[in-house]
C-alpha positions as CSV (number, residue, x, y, z in Angstrom):
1,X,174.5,-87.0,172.1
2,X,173.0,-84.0,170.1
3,X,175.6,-81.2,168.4
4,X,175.2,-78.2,170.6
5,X,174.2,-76.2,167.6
6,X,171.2,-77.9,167.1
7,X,170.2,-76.3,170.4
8,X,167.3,-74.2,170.4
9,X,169.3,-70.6,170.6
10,X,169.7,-67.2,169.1
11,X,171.9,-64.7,170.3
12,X,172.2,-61.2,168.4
13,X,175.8,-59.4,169.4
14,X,175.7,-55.3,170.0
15,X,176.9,-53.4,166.9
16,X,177.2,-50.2,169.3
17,X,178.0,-49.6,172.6
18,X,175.5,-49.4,175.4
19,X,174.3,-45.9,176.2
20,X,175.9,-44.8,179.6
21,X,172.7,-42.4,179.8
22,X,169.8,-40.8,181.4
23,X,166.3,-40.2,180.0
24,X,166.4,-36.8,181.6
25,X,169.8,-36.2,179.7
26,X,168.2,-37.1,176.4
27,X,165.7,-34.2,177.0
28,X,167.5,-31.6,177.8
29,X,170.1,-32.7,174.5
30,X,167.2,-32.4,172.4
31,X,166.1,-29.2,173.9
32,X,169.5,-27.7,173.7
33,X,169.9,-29.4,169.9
34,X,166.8,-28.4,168.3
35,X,164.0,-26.3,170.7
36,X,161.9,-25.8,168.0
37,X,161.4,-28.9,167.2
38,X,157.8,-30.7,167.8
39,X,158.8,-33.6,169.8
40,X,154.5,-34.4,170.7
41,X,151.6,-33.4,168.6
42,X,148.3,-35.0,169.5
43,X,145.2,-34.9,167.7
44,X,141.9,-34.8,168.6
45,X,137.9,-36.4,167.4
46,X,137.3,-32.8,166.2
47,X,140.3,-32.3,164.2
48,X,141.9,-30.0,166.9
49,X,145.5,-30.0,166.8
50,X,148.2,-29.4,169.9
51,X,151.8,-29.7,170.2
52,X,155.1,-29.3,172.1
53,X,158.3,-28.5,171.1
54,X,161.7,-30.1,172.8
55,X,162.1,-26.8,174.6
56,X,158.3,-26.4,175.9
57,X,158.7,-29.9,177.4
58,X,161.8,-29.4,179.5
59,X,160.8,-26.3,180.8
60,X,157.5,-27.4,181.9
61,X,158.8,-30.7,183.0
62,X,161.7,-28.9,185.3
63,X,159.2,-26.4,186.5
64,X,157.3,-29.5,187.9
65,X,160.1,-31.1,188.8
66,X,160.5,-28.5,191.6
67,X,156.8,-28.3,192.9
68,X,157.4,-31.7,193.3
69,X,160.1,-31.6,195.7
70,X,158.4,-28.3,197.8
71,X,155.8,-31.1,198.2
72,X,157.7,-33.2,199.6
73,X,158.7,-35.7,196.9
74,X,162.5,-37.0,197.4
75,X,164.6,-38.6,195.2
76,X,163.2,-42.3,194.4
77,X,159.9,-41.6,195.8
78,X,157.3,-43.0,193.5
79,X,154.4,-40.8,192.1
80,X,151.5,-42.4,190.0
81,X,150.7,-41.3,186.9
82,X,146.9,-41.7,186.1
83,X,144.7,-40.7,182.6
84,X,144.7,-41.1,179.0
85,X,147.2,-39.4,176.5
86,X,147.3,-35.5,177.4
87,X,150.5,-33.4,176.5
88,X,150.3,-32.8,180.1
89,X,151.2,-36.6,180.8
90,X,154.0,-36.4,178.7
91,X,155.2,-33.5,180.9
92,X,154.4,-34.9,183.9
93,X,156.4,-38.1,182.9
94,X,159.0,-36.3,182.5
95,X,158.7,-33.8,185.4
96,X,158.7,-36.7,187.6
97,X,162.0,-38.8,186.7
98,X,164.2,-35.0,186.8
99,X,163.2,-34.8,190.4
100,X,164.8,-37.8,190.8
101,X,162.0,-39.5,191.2
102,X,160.1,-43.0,189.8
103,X,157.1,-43.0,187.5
104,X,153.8,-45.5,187.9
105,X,151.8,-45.8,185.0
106,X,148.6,-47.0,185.5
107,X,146.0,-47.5,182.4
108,X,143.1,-45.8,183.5
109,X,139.5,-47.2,182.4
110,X,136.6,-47.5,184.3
111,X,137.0,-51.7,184.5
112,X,140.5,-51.5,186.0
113,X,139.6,-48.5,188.8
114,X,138.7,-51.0,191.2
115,X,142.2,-52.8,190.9
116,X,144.4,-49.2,191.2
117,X,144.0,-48.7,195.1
118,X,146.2,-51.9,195.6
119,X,149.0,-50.8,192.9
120,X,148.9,-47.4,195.1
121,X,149.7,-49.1,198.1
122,X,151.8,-51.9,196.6
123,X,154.3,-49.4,194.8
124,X,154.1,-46.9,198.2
125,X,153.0,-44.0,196.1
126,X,153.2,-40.7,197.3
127,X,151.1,-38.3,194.7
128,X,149.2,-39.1,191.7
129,X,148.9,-36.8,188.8
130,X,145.5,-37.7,187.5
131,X,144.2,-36.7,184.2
132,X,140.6,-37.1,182.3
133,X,141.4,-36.2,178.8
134,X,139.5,-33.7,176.5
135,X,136.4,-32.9,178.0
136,X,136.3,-35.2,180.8
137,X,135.0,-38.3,179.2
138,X,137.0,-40.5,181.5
139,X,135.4,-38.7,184.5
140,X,133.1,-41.5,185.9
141,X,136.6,-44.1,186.4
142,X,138.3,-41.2,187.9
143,X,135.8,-40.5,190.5
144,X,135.9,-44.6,191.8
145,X,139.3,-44.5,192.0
146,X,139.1,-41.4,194.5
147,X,136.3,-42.7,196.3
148,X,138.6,-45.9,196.7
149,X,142.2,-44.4,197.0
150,X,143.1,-43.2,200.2
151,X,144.0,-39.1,198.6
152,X,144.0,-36.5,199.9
153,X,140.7,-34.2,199.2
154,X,139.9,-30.1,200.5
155,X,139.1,-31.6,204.0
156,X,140.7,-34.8,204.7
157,X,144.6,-34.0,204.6
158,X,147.6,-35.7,205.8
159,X,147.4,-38.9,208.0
160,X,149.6,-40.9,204.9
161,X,147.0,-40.0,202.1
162,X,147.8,-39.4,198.9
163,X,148.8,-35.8,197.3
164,X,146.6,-35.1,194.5
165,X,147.4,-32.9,191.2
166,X,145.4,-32.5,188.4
167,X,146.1,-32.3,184.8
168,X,143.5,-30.3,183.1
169,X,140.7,-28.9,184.4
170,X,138.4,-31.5,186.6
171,X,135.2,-29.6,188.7
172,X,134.8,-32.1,191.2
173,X,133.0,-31.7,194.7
174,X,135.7,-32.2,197.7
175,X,138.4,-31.1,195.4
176,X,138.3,-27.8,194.7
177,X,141.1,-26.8,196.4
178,X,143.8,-29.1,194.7
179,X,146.7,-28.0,193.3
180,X,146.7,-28.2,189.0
181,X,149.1,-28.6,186.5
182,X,147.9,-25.0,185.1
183,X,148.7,-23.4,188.3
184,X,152.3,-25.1,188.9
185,X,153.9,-23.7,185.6
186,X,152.7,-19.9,187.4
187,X,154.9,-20.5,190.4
188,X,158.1,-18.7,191.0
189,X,160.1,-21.4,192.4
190,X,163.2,-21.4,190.4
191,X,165.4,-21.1,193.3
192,X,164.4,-25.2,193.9
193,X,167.5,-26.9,193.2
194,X,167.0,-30.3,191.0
195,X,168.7,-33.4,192.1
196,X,171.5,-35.6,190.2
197,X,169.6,-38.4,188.2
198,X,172.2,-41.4,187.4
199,X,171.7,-43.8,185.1
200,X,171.4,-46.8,187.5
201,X,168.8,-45.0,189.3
202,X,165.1,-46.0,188.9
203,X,162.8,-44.3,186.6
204,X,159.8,-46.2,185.6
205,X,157.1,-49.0,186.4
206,X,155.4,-50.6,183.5
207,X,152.3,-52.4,184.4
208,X,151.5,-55.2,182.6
209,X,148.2,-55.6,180.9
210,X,146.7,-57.8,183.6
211,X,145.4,-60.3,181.3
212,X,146.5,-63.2,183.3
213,X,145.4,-61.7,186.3
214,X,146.6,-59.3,188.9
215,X,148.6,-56.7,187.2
216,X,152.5,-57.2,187.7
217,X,154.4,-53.8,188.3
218,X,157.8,-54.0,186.2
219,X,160.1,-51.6,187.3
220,X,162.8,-50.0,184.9
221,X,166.2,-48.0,185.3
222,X,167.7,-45.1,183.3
223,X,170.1,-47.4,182.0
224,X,167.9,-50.0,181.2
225,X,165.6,-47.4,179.5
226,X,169.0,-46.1,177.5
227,X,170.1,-48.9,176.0
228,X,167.1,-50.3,175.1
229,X,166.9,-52.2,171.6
230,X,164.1,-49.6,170.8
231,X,166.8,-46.8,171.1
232,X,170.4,-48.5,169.9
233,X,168.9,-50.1,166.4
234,X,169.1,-46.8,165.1
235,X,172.2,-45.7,163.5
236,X,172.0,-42.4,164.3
237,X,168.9,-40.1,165.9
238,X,166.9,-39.1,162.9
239,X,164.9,-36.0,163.3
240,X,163.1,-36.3,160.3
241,X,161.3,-39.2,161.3
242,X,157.3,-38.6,162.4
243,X,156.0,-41.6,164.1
244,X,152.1,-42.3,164.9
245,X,151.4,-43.9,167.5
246,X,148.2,-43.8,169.7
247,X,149.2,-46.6,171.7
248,X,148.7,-45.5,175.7
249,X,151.5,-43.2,177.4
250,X,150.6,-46.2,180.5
251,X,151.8,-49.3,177.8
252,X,155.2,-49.5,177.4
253,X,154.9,-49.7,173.6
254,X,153.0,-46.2,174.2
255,X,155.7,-44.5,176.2
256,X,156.9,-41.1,175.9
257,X,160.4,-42.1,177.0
258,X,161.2,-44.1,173.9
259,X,160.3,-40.8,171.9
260,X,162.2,-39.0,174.2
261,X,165.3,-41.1,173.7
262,X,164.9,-41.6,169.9
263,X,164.6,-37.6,169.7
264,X,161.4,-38.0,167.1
265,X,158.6,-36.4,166.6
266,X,155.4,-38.6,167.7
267,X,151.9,-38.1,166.7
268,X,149.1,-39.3,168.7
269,X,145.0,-39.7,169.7
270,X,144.0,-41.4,172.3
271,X,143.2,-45.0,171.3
272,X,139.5,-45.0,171.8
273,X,139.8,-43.3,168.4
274,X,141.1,-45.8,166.3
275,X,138.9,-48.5,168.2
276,X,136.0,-48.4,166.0
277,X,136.6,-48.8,162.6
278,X,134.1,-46.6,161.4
279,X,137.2,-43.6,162.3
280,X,139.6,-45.4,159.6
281,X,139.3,-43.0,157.5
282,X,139.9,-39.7,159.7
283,X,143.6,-42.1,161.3
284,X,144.2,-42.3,157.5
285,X,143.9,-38.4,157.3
286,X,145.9,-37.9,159.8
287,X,148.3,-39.6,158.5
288,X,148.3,-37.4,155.8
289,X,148.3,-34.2,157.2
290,X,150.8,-34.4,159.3
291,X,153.0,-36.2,156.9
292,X,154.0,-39.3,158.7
293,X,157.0,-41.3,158.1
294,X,156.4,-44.2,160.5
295,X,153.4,-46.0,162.2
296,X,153.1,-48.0,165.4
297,X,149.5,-49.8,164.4
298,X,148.0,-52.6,166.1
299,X,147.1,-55.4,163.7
300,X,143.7,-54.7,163.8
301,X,144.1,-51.3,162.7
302,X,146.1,-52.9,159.6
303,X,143.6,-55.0,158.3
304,X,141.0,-52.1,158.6
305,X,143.7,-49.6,156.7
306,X,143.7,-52.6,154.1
307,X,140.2,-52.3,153.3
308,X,139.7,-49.0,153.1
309,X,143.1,-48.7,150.8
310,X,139.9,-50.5,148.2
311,X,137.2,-47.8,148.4
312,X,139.6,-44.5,148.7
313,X,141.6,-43.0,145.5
314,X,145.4,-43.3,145.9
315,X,146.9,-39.6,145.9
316,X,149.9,-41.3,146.2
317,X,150.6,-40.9,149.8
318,X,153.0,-44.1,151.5
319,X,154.0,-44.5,155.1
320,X,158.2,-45.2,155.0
321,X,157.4,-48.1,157.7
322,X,154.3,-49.6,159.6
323,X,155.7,-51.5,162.8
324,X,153.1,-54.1,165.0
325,X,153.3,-56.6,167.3
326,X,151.0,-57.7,169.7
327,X,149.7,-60.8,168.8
328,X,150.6,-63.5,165.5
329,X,150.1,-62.2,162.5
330,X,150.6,-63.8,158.7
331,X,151.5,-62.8,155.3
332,X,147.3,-61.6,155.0
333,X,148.6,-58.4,156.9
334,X,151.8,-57.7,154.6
335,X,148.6,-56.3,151.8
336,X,149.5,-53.0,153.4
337,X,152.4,-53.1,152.1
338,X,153.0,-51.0,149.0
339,X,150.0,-49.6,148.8
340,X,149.7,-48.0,152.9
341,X,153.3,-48.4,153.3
342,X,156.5,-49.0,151.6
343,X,157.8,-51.7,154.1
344,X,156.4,-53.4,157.6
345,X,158.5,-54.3,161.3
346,X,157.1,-57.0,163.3
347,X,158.3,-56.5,166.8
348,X,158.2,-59.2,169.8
349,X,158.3,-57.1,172.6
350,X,157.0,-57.6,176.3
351,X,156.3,-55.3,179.2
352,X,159.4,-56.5,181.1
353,X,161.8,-56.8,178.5
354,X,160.7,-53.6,176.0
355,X,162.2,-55.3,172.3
356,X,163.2,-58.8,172.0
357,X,162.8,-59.5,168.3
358,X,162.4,-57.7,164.9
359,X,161.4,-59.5,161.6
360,X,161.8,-57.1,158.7
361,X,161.7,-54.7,157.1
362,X,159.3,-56.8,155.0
363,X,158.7,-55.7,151.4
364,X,156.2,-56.3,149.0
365,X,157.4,-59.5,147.7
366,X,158.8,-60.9,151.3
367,X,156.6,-63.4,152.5
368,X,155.3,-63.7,156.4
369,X,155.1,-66.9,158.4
370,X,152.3,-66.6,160.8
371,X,154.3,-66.3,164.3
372,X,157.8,-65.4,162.7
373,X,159.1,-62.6,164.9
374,X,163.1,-63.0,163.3
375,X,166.1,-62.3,164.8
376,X,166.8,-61.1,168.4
377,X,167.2,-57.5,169.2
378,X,171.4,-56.7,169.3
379,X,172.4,-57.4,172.8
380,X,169.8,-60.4,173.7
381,X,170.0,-64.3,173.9
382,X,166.9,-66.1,173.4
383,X,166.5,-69.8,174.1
384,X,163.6,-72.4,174.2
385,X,163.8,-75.0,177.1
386,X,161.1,-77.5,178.2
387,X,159.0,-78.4,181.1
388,X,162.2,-79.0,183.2
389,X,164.2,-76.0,181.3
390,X,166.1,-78.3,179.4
391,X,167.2,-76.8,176.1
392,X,165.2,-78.1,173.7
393,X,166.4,-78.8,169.9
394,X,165.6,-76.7,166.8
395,X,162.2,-76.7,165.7
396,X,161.1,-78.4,168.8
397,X,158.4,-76.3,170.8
398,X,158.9,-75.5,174.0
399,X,158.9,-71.8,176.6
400,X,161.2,-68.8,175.8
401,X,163.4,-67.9,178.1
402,X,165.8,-64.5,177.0
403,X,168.7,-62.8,179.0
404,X,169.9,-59.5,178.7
405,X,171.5,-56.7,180.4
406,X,168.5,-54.5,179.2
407,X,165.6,-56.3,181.4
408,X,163.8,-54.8,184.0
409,X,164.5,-54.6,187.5
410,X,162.2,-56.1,189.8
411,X,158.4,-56.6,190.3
412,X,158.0,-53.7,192.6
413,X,156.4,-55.1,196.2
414,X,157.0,-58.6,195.3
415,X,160.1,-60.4,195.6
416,X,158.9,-63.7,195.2
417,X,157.5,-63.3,192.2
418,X,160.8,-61.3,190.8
419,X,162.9,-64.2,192.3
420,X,160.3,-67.0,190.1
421,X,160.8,-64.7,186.8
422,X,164.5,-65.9,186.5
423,X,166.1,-69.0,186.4
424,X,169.3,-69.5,188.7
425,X,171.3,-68.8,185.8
426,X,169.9,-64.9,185.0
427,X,167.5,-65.9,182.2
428,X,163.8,-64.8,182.0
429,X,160.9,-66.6,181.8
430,X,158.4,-64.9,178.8
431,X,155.6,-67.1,179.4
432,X,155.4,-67.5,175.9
433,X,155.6,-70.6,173.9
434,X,157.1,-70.8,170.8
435,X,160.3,-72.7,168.5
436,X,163.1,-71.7,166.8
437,X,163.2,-73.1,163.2
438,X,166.0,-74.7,161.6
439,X,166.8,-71.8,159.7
440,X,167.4,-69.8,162.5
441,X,164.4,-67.2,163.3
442,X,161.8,-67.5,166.4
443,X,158.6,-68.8,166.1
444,X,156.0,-67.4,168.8
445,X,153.3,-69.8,168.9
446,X,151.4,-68.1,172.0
447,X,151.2,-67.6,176.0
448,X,152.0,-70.7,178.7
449,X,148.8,-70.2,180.1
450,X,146.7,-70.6,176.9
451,X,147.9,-74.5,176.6
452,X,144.7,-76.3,176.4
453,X,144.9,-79.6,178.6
454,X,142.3,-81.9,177.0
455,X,142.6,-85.0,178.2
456,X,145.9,-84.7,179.3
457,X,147.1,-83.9,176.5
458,X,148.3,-80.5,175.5
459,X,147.0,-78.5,172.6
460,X,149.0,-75.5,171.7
461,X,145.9,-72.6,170.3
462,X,148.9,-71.0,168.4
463,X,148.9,-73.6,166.2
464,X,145.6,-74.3,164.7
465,X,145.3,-70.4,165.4
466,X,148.3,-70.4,162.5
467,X,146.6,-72.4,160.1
468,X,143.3,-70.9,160.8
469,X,144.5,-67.2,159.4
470,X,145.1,-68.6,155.7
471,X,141.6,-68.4,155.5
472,X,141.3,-65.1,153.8
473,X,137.8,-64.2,155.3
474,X,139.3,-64.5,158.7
475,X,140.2,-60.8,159.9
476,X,140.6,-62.1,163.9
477,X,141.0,-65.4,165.1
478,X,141.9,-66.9,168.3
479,X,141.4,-69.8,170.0
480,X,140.2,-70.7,173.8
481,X,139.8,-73.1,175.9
482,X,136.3,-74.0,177.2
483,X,135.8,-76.2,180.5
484,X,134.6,-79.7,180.0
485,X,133.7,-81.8,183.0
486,X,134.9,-84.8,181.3
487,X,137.9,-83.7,179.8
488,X,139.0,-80.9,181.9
489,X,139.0,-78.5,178.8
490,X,138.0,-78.4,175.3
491,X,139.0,-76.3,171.8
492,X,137.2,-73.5,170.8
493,X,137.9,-71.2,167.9
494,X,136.6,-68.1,167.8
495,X,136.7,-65.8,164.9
496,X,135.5,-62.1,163.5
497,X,135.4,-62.0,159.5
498,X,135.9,-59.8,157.3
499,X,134.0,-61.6,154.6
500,X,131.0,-63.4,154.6
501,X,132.1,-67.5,156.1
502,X,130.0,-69.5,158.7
503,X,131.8,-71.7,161.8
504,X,130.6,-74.5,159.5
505,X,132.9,-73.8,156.9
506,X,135.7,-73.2,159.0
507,X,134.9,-76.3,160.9
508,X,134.9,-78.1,157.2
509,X,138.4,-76.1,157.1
510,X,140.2,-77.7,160.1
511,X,138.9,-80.9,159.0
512,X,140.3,-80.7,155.6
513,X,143.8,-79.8,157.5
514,X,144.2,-81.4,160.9
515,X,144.6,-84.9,161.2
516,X,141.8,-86.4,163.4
517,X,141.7,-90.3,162.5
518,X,145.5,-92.3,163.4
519,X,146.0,-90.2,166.3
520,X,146.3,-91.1,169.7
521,X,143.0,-89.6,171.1
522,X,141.2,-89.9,167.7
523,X,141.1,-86.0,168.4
524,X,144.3,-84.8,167.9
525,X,144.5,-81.0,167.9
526,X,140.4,-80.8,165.9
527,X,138.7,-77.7,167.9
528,X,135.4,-78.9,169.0
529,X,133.3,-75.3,169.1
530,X,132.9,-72.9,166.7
531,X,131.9,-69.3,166.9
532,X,131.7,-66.3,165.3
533,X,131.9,-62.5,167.2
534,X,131.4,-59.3,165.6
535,X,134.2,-57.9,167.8
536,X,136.6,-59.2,170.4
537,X,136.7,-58.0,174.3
538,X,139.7,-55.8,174.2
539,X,142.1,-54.7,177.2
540,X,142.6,-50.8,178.2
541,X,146.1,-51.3,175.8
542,X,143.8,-52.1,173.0
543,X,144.6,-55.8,173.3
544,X,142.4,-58.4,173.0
545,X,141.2,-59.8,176.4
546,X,141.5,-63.2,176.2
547,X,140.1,-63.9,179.4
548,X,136.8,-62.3,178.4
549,X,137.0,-64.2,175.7
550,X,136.9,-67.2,177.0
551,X,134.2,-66.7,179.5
552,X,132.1,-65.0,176.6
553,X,132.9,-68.2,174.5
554,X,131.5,-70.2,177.6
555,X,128.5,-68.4,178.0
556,X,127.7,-68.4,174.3
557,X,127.5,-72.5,174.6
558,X,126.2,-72.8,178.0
559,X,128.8,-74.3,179.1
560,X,130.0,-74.4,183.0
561,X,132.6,-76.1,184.7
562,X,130.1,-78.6,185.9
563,X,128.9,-79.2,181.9
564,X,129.7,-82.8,180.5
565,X,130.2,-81.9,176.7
566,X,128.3,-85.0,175.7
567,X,125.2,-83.4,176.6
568,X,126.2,-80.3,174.3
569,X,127.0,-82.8,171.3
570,X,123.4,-84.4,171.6
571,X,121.4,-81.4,171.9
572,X,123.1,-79.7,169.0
573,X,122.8,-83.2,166.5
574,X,119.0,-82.9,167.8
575,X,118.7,-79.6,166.4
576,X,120.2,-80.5,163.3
């Protein structure tokens, strides 16, 4: 019989107590505590600069709060919230939860504008505040998602269709007479009285990045939002702190909320910015000039600050903190340190369940295991079960499963799917594989659904993908499965470098490292495929898209689901 402390759990007790709280509350306290204060500043391609202050945003956001409800809207009606990151949107977040109301975010691209129409109808949403950012380059996805939405336009009103407000100017045939953001905050409507929000009530729906499919609409209270691990880590609210981040207002790791509640100031672009690494430089400046403490950075925006940290002279600027998450990262990444930033946060965090771990702060001599995420967040249990949600022992991999009082709600529209999220017992179901070491820390090790079945047996990609990124040449690396009509599915690595290396040599890699001969198979975990990408598909969060991924990876090798791999193997030794 095992000791029940080798059992594969962590649980981190609360330091403070919870936050009893609203989101709306937190605004109007920093309003009343410091107006001046610049709570959003967002910077634009051409260097433009735009801000509000804690004082601006209430009063805006109250003054749509009312519109709302001569519109119609009642208390936990849901309103969508649609376009990139606009002051407006941070408003308009707002505006909606103080009239009581709930907040969709949907990530607006042109790829996902065919998916919207069912959220709409899924969540029951009564108005959408659509936006298309600075000069309305996201135009073209707005326009399908009107022409598929059942909204309201100048002559088709009523009959259940959707109330429509712009943010920002749009010149748009059939909608010339809808009501804008501009026009609201003219209104004399003060006499509008604004209902009680509580903290139970519901706020916010997070939708996840879709990258398994369908997206899943996670629905969050006021309480939740409160007395989240993002908030309560902080000893006290530190106004002096200036955070980056250009993660989408739609993501929750983007959300104005969180800098709402942490009463900082945020600076942000939108993220098609810091996409292409050729703008390094100007995020860099940015930095700079508006003399940021704190950075919410992607991974791939770390290695690219690493390399240009070589070719620029050090004036002696340093972030306090850089904080990522996202995907596994190793000690390759920590190089920021020091010279970019003083110290880095890895965060394990999900759509559902905002913060679940933190490992750091890391400083320049700490060392990173790839996959190390550290200790739970105050106030969560994690544990690591197997396929029949058996606790499994340290070290042993198996799913995460973490319980809190801090998770969301519900998967809005779906009940089945909420009620298969949780065990009988209240704990959630991540998807994600990983172990927790003998030392104590979790190790994420990647999602359920990339377990590669080849041959019936099961190849964990988060595991070679570990041993893959102590090739210094390897900036991205990530590894697929490919069908086989053979053996169901087969390994495929696929990498972006950052130095010259060819698939051969990391082929030659995995063969020096993974044991191959003596297994059961004669396979054991040896990728078959190799290949090289100049950049990865990436999701409207800036994620990669691991779905495209794979089907690029498939296409690249001809492969179908019908393709016997022994025909691949010959061709390719008859070429060589």
């Amino acid at each position: 019989m095992s000791d029940p402390h080798d059992f594969a759990y962590l649980h981190t007790p609360f330091t403070k107590p919870y936050n009893y709280s609203t989101v709306t509350k937190a605004a109007i306290k920093n309003a009343r505590l410091r107006p001046n204060q610049e709570i959003f500043v967002l910077r634009e391609p051409d260097g433009s600069r735009a801000s509000l202050t804690n004082a601006n945003l209430v009063q805006q956001a109250e003054q749509l709060a009312r519109y709302l409800i001569t519109q119609g809207i009642k208390k936990g009606d849901v309103v969508a919230l649609v376009g990139p990151n606009m002051l407006e949107m941070a408003v308009a977040m707002l505006g909606v939860m103080m009239a009581g109301s709930v907040v969709l975010n949907i990530t607006i691209s042109t790829k996902s504008a065919l998916d919207i129409n069912g959220m709409l109808r899924q969540a029951n949403v009564k108005l959408m505040l659509v936006g298309c950012g600075k000069d309305n380059y996201l135009l073209p996805a707005v326009k399908v998602i009107l022409e598929r939405c059942n909204v309201e336009t100048d002559s088709s009103k009523g009959n259940g269709r959707i109330k429509m407000i712009f943010v920002g100017k749009i010149d748009m045939d059939g909608f010339q007479n809808t009501d804008t953001f501009q026009k609201i905050q003219t209104r004399d409507i003060t006499e509008v009285n604004l209902p009680n929000v509580y903290p139970e009530d519901n706020a916010i729906i997070f939708s996840t990045s879709g990258s398994t499919g369908q997206p899943k609409m996670a629905l969050h209270t006021h309480f939740g939002l409160s007395c989240s691990p993002l908030f309560l880590t902080q000893p006290e609210v530190d106004y002096t702190v200036r955070m980056y981040n250009d993660r989408p207002f739609a993501w929750s790791g983007g959300s104005p909320i969180f800098t709402i509640l942490r009463g900082e100031t945020r600076v942000l672009m939108n993220a098609y910015v810091t996409m292409k690494t050729q703008n390094t430089a100007f995020l860099w400046n940015i930095l700079k000039e508006e003399r940021c403490t704190h950075a919410l950075l992607l991974p791939f925006l770390i290695q690219d600050l690493i390399q240009l940290s070589k070719t620029v002279e050090d004036d002696g600027f340093r972030l306090e903190q850089i904080t990522t998450g996202g995907q596994m990262i190793n000690s390759s990444y920590t190089g920021v340190i020091g010279r970019v930033s003083r110290t880095m946060m890895v965060v394990y965090a999900s759509t559902e369940t905002a913060g679940m771990a933190w490992n750091g702060p890391l400083g320049p001599t700490d060392c990173l295991q790839a996959g190390d995420v550290g200790q739970p967040y105050p106030g969560l249990e994690v544990r690591v079960v197997d396929d029949q949600e058996r606790p499994v022992r340290n070290g042993a991999v198996g799913k995460i499963q973490v319980r809190s009082n801090q998770l969301f709600k519900e998967y809005v529209g779906d009940q089945q799917l909420t009620k298969s999220a949780f065990t009988d017992d209240s704990w959630f179901r991540t998807g994600d594989i990983g172990k927790i070491s003998t030392d104590g820390r979790l190790i994420m090790l990647g999602r359920e659904t990339d377990i590669i079945s080849r041959g019936t047996r099961k190849i964990y990609p988060g595991a070679i993908e570990l041993l893959l990124k102590n090739i210094k040449s390897i900036k991205e690396v990530f590894v697929v499965a490919v069908p086989d009509k053979r053996l169901y599915e087969e390994v495929c690595v696929c990498f972006v470098s950052s130095e010259k290396i060819t698939p051969d040599e990391v082929e030659q890699y995995c063969h020096e490292h993974l044991f191959t001969d003596g297994t059961v198979d004669s396979l054991g975990e040896m990728p078959t495929y190799f290949l090289q990408f100049e950049e990865f598909p990436k999701l409207a969060n800036g994620k990669p898209d691991k779905k495209a991924l794979r089907r690029e990876a498939t296409a690249k090798l001809g492969l179908t689901e019908e393709t016997d791999v022994n025909v691949i193997i010959e061709t390719e030794t008859k070429k060589k």
